[in-house]
C-alpha positions in Angstrom: 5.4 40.0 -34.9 2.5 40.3 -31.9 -0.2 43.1 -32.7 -0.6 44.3 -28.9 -4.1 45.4 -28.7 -4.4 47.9 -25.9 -6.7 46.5 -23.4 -9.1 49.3 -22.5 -9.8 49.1 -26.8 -9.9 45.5 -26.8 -12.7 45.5 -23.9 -14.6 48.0 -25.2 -15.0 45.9 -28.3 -17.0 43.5 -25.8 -20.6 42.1 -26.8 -22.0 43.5 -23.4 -21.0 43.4 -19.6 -21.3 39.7 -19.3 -18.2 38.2 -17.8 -18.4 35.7 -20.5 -17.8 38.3 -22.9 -15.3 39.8 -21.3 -13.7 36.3 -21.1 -14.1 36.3 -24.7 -12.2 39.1 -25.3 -9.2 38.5 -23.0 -8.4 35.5 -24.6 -8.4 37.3 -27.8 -6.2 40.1 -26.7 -3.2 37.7 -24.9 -3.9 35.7 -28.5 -3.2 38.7 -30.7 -1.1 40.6 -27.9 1.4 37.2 -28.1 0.8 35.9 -25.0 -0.6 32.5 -26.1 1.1 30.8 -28.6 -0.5 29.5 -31.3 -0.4 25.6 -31.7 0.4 25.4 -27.7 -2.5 24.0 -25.2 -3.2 25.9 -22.2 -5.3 24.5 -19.2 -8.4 26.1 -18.3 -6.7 26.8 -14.4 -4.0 28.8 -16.6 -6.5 30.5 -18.6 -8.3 31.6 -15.7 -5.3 33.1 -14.3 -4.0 34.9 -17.3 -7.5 36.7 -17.8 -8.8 37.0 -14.7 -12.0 35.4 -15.4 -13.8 32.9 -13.3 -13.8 29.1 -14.8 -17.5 29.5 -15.9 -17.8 32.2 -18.1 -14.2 31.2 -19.5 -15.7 27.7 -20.2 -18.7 29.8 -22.1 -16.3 31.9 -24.1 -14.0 29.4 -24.9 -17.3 27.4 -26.8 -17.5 30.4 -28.7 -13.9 30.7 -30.0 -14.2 27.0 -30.6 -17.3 27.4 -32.5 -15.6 30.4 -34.6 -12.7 27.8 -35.5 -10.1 29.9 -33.2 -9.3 27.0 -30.3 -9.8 23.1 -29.6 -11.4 22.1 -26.5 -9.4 18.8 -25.6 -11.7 17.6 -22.6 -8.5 15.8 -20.9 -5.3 18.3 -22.0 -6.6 21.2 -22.5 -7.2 23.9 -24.8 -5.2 24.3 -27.9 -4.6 27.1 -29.9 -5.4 27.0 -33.8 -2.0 27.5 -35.7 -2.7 28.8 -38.8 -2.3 26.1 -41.8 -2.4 25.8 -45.4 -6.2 25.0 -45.0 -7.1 28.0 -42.6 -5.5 30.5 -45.4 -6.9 29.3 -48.2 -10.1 28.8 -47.1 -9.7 32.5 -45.1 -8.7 34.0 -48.6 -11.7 32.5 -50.2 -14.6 33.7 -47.8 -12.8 36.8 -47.9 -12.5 37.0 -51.6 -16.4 36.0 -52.0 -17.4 39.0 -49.5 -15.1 41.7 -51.3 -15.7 40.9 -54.9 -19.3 41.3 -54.2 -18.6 44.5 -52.1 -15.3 46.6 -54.0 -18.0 47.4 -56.9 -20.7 49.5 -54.8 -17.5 50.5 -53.0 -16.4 52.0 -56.3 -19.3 53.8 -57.0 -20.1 55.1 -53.9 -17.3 56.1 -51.7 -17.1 58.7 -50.2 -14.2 60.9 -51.9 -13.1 62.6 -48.6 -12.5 58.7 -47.5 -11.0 57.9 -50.3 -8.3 60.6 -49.8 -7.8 60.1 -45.8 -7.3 56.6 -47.3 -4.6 57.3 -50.3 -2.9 60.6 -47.6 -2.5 57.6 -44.9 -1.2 55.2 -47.4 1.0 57.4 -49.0 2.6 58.2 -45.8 3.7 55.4 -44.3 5.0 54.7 -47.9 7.2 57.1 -47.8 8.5 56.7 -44.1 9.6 53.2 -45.5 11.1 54.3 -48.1 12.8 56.7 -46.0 13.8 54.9 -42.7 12.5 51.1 -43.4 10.0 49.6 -41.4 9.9 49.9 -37.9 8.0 48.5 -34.7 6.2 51.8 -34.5 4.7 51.6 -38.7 3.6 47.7 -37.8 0.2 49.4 -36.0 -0.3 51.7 -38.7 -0.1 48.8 -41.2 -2.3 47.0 -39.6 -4.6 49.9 -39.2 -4.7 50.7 -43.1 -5.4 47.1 -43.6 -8.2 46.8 -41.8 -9.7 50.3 -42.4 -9.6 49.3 -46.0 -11.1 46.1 -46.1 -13.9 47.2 -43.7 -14.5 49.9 -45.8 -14.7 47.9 -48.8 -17.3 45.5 -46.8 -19.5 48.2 -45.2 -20.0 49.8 -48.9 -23.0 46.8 -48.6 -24.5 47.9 -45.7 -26.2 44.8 -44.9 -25.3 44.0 -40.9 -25.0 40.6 -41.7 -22.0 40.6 -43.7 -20.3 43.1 -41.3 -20.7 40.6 -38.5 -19.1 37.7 -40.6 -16.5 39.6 -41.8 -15.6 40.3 -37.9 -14.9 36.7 -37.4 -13.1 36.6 -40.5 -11.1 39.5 -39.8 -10.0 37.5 -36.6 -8.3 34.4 -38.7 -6.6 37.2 -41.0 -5.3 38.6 -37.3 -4.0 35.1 -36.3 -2.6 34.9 -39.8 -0.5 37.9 -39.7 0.8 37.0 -36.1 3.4 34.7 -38.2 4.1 36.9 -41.5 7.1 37.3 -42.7 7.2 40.6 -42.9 9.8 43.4 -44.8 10.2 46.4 -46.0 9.5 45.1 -50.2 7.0 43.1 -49.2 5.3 45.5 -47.3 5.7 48.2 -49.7 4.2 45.6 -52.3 1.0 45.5 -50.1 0.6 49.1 -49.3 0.5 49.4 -53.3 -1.9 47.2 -54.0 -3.9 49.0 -51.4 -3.3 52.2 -53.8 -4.5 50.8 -56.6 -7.7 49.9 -55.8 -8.4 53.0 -53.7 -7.0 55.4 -56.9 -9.7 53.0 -59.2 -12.4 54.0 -56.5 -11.4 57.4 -57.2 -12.1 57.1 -60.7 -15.5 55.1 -60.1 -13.8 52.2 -62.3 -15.4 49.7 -60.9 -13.7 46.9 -63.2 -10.5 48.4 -62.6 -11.4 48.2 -58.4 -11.9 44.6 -59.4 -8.9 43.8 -60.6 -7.3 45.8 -58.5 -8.5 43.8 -55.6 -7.8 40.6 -57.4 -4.1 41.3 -58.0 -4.3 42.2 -54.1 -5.2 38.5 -52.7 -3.3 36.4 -55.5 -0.4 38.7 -54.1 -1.8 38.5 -50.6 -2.2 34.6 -50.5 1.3 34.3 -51.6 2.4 36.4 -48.5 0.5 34.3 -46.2 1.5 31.1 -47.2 5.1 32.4 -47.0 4.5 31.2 -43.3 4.1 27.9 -44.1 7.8 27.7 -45.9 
């Protein structure tokens, strides 16, 4: 199911004014919007069509997303998109993993509890709308937004820049990732619960129980993901 970022949000999310940037950004909105497919090669004359961007600063952003793992430059076909593998999750799952184990401990101690209720009230919501009505296109954006709000959350709890920025281009794989769930109502539901449990040990300030909390979550999480591969 495509995540349809809205355009004027995707562009503002731009490292500056500099067409290659922009460039940059297009490609990643038709990517996560579904209007490339992953796996498929595009020319760079179709590229420049579908984001309005000169060849030139395409060519420079299209370095980029080849250097952040997300496309293959083929010099005489074209540019492919990554499909995500078993290799790309695993090794996703793993930097993840390394970043958030570090981080869910000083998250436990010292979030903020007004956060940590906007977190569990959101959570608990969408929850209950499943339960209620199943999942529908119009909970998919909410999803996604509790799963990222959460995870960031987790991350910024560091407070070292660094991190945040790697986690950004991490955070991009787990997009491409989820492009090709299979997603349902249980399995959803499953998710959105792990989510509670680590938020409720944050509440507590248990940071071994966050820990395992957030441990359950990928084991779980990884076995989601590679349900794509099957």
């Amino acid at each position: 199911m495509a995540n349809k970022v809205p355009r004027k949000a995707a562009l503002e999310t731009g490292k500056g004014n500099k067409l290659s940037d922009t460039a940059y950004v297009e490609v990643l909105e038709l990517l996560f919007g579904g209007g490339l497919r992953a796996g498929a090669i595009y020319s760079q004359r179709e590229l420049v069509e579908m984001t309005g961007v000169p060849v030139a600063p395409l060519r420079d952003a299209l370095h980029v997303l080849e250097a952040e793992g997300l496309v293959i430059i083929h010099p005489r076909t074209g540019i492919e998109i990554i499909k995500p593998g078993m290799e790309l999750i695993g090794s996703t799952y793993q930097f993840r993993g390394i970043l958030e184990r570090a981080a869910v401990r000083v998250f436990a101690e010292t979030a903020d509890a007004a956060e940590l209720d906007e977190l569990e009230r959101r959570h608990r919501k969408v929850i209950g709308s499943i339960e209620a009505d199943g999942l529908s296109d119009g909970l998919t954006a909410e999803i996604d937004e509790l799963e990222t709000m959460l995870h960031y959350a987790i991350v910024r709890s560091l407070a070292n820049p660094l991190i945040e920025t790697a986690y950004k281009r991490i955070h991009n794989y787990f997009r491409l990732i989820r492009l090709y769930r299979k997603i349902s109502s249980p399995l959803v539901l499953q998710s959105l619960n792990e989510h509670l449990q680590i938020i409720n040990a944050c509440k507590a300030k248990d940071p071994n129980a966050a820990m395992a909390a957030l441990e359950n979550h990928f084991s779980a999480a990884v076995q989601r993901s590679l349900g794509i591969l099957r």
